[in-house]
C-alpha positions as semicolon CSV with decimal commas, in nm:
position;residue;x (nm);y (nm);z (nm)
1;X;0,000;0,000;0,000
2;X;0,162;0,333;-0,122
3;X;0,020;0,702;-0,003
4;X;0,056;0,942;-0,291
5;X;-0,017;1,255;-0,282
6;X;-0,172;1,366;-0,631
7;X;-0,187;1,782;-0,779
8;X;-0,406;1,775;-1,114
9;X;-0,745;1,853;-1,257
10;X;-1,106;1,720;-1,093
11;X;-1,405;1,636;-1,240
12;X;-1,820;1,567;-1,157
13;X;-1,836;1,368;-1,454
14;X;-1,618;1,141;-1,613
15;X;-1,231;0,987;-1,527
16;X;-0,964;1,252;-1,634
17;X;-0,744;1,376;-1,345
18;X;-0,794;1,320;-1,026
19;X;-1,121;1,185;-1,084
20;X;-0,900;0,882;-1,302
21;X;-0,631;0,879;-1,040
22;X;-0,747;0,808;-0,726
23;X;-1,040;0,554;-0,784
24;X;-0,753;0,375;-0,989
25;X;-0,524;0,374;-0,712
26;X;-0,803;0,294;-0,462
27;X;-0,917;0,012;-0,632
28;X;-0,568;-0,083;-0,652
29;X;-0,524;-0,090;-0,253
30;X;-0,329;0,235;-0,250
31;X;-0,420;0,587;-0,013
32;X;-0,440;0,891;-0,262
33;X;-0,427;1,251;-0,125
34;X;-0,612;1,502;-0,351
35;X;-0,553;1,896;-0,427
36;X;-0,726;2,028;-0,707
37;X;-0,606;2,286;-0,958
38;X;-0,937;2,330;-1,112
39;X;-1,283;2,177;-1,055
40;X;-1,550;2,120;-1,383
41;X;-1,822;1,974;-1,422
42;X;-1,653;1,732;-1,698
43;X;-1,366;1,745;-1,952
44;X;-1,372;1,996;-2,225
45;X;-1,456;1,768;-2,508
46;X;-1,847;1,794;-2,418
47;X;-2,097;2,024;-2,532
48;X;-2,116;2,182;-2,183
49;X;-1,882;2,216;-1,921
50;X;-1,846;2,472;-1,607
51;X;-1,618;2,522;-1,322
52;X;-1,343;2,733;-1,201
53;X;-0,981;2,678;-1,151
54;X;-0,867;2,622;-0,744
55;X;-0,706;2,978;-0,673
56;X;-0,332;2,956;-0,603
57;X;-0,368;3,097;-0,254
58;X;-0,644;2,867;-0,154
59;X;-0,393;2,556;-0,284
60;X;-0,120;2,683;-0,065
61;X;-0,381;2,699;0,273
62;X;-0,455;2,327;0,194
63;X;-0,133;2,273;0,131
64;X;0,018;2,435;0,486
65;X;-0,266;2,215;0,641
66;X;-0,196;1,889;0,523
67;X;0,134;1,942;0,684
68;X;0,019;2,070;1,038
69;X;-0,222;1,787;1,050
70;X;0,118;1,568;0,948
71;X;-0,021;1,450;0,681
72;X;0,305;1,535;0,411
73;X;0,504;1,306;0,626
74;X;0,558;0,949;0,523
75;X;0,432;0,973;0,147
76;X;0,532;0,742;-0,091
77;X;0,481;1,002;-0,385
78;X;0,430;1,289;-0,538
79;X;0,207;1,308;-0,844
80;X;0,169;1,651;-1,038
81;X;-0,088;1,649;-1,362
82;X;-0,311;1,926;-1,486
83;X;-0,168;2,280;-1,404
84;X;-0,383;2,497;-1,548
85;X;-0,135;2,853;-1,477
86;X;0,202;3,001;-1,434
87;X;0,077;3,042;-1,068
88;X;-0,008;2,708;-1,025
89;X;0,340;2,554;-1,177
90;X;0,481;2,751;-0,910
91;X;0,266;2,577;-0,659
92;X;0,391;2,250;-0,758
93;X;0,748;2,338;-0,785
94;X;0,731;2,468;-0,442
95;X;0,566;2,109;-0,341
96;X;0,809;1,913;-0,472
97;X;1,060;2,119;-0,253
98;X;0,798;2,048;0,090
99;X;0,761;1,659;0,028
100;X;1,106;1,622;-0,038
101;X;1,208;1,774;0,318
102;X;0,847;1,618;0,471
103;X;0,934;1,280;0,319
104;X;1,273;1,231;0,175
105;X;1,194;0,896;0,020
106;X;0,925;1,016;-0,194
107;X;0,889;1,002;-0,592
108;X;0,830;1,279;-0,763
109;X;0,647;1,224;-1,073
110;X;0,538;1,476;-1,329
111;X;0,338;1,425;-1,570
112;X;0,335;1,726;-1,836
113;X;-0,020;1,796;-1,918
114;X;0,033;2,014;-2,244
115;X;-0,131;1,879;-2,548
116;X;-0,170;1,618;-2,814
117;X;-0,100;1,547;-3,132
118;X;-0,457;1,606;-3,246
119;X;-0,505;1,948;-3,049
120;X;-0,127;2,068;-3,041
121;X;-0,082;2,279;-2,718
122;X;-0,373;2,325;-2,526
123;X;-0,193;2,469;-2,191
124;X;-0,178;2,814;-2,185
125;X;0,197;2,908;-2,321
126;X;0,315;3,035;-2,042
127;X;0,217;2,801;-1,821
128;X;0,392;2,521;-2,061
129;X;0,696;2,673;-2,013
130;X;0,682;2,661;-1,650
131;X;0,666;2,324;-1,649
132;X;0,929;2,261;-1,896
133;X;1,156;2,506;-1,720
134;X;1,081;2,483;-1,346
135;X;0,877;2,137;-1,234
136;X;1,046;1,866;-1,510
137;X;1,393;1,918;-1,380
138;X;1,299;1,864;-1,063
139;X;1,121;1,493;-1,144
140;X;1,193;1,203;-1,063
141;X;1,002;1,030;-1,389
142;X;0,809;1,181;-1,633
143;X;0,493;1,063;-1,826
144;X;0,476;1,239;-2,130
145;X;0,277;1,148;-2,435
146;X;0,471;1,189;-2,773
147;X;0,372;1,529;-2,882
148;X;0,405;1,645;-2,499
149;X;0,793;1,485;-2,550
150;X;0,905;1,669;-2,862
151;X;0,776;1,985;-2,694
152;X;0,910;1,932;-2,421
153;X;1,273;1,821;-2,554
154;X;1,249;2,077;-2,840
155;X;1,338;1,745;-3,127
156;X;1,131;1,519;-3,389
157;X;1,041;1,161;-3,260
158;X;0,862;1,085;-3,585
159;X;1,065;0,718;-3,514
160;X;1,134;0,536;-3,155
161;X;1,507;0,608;-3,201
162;X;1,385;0,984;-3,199
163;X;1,194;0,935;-2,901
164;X;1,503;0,747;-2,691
165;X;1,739;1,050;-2,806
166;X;1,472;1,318;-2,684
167;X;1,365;1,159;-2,404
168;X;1,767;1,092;-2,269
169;X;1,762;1,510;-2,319
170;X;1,547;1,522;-2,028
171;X;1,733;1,403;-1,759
172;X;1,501;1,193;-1,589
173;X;1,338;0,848;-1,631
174;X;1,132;0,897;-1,907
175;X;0,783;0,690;-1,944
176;X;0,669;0,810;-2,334
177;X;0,276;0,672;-2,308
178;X;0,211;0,737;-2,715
179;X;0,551;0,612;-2,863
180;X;0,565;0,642;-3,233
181;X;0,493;0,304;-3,312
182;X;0,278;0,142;-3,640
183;X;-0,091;-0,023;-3,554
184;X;0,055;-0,099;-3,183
185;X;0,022;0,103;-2,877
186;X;0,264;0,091;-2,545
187;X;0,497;0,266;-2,292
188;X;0,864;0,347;-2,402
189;X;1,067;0,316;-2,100
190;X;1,417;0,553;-2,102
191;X;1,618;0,518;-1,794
192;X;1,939;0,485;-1,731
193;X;1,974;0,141;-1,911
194;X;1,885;0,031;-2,261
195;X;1,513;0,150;-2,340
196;X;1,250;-0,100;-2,258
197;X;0,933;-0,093;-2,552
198;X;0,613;-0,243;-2,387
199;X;0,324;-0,293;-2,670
200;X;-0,022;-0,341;-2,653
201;X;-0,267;-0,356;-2,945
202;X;-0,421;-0,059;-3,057
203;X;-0,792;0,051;-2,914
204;X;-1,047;0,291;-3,088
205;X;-1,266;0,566;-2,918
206;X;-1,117;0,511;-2,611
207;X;-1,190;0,791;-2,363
208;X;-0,960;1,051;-2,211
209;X;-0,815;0,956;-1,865
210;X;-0,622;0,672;-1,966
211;X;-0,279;0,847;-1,897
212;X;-0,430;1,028;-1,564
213;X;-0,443;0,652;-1,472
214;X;-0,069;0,523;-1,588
215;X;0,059;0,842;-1,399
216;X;-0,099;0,729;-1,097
217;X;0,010;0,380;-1,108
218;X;0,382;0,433;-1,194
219;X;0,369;0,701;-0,874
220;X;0,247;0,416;-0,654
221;X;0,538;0,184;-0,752
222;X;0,372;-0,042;-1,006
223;X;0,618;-0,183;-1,249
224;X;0,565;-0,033;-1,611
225;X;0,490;-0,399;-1,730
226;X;0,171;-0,445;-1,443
227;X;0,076;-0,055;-1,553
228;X;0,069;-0,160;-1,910
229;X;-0,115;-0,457;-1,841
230;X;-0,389;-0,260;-1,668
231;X;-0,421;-0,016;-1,910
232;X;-0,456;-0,249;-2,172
233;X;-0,756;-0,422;-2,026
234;X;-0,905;-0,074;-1,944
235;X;-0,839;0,068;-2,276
236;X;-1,016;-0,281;-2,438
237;X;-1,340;-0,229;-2,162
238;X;-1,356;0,125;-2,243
239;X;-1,334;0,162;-2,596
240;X;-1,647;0,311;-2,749
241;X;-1,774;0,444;-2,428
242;X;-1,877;0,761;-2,297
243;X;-1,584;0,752;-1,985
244;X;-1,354;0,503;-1,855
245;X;-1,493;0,187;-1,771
246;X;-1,302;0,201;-1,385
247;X;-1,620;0,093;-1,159
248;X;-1,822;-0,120;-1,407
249;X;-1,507;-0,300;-1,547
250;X;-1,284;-0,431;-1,252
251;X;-1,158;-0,701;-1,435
252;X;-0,847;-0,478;-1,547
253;X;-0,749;-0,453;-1,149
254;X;-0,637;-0,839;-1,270
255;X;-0,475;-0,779;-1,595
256;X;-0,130;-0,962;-1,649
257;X;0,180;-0,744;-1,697
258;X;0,272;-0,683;-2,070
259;X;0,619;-0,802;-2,111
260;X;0,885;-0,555;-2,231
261;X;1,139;-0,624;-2,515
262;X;1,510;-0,391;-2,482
263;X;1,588;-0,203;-2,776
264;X;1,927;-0,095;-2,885
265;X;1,968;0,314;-2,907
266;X;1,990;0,328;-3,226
267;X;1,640;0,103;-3,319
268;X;1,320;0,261;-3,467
């Protein structure tokens, strides 16, 4: 059992953000802590959606109490997702420094909300610069989907030999959730040793939330393999439906690891 504490988006409706993350890692056994950035009613891609984002000063009052209750002491993790403003970058950055003292042994992952290939950048520029600038240096692995990793690493990864070479510019242990690949899908795994390519077939209309849920997992200590795994199943019970199939579809808490395969640096 892992206690994680997790910064991102929530939502009424739906599994993006927190509202992915922490029935995930509750299902999984695991003790999330939750600060919203910003609260809607669903994500963007509906016809309606309302809600506000968390104001920074109101983050950093939850944030000082959480740590008189003692509550920042003894996490396993550190989780940062959506941050919706320069203001709230900051926030996070000045997190990482507060778990790090409160609980030395503590990951710190970050995973770089800032777009997709189909919508380019969708975080406000400024804001995307924060978090290439200030929060990914500071991490211990990143999650980044492809587009998110060429932005991020300023280089093509049109093939996965791009995408090794970008991701080794980051400096951290790089977990690349859309790698280029052709009719697969998988995790590219860059860390210190060779790069580790975990595939999974490919799944249509699958909704959004499915990397708010391999974020979480990966902060709780789950091996990339078991993480694939899951998301695989979830991905296959979701696909064509209106949210992530979490509750109705617990058979993916089961899901057998998806075995990895090294690559040399130079392959793709």
């Amino acid at each position: 059992m892992a206690r994680i504490l997790v910064l991102s988006s929530w939502t009424s409706a739906g599994h993006v953000g927190l509202s992915a993350a922490v029935p995930a890692l509750q299902a999984l056994g695991h003790v999330p802590l939750q600060l919203p950035t910003i609260v809607l009613s669903n994500e963007p891609g509906f016809a309606h959606t309302a809600g506000d984002r968390i104001p920074p000063e109101q983050l950093a009052a939850m944030i000082d109490a959480l740590e008189g209750n003692g509550w920042l002491s003894g996490l396993d993790a550190l989780l940062t997702g959506y941050l919706p403003s320069a203001a709230h970058v900051e926030i996070a950055v000045g997190l990482v420094a507060r778990i790090r003292r409160l609980s030395p042994a503590a990951r710190v992952v970050v995973d770089p909300i800032l777009g997709d290939t189909a919508e380019g950048l969708y975080l406000d520029p400024v804001a995307a610069a924060g978090v290439r600038d200030r929060l990914v240096p500071l991490a211990d692995i990143l999650t980044p989907n492809g587009f998110e990793l060429g932005w991020l690493s300023g280089q093509g990864i049109a093939t996965l030999a791009e995408a090794v070479a970008a991701a080794r510019d980051l400096g951290a242990r790089v977990l690349v959730t859309t790698p280029p690949l052709t009719d697969a899908a998988g995790v590219l795994d860059v860390g210190p040793g060779a790069p580790v390519l975990y595939e999974t077939p490919q799944f249509r209309d699958v909704p959004h939330g499915v990397g708010d849920v391999f974020s979480a997992l990966i902060a709780a200590g789950e091996p990339v393999g078991a993480a694939v795994g899951h998301l695989a199943a979830l991905c296959a019970a979701s696909s064509g439906a209106e949210h992530l199939a979490l509750v109705p579809a617990s058979a993916w808490m089961a899901a057998l690891p998806v075995a990895g395969r090294s690559l040399a640096e130079s392959e793709g």
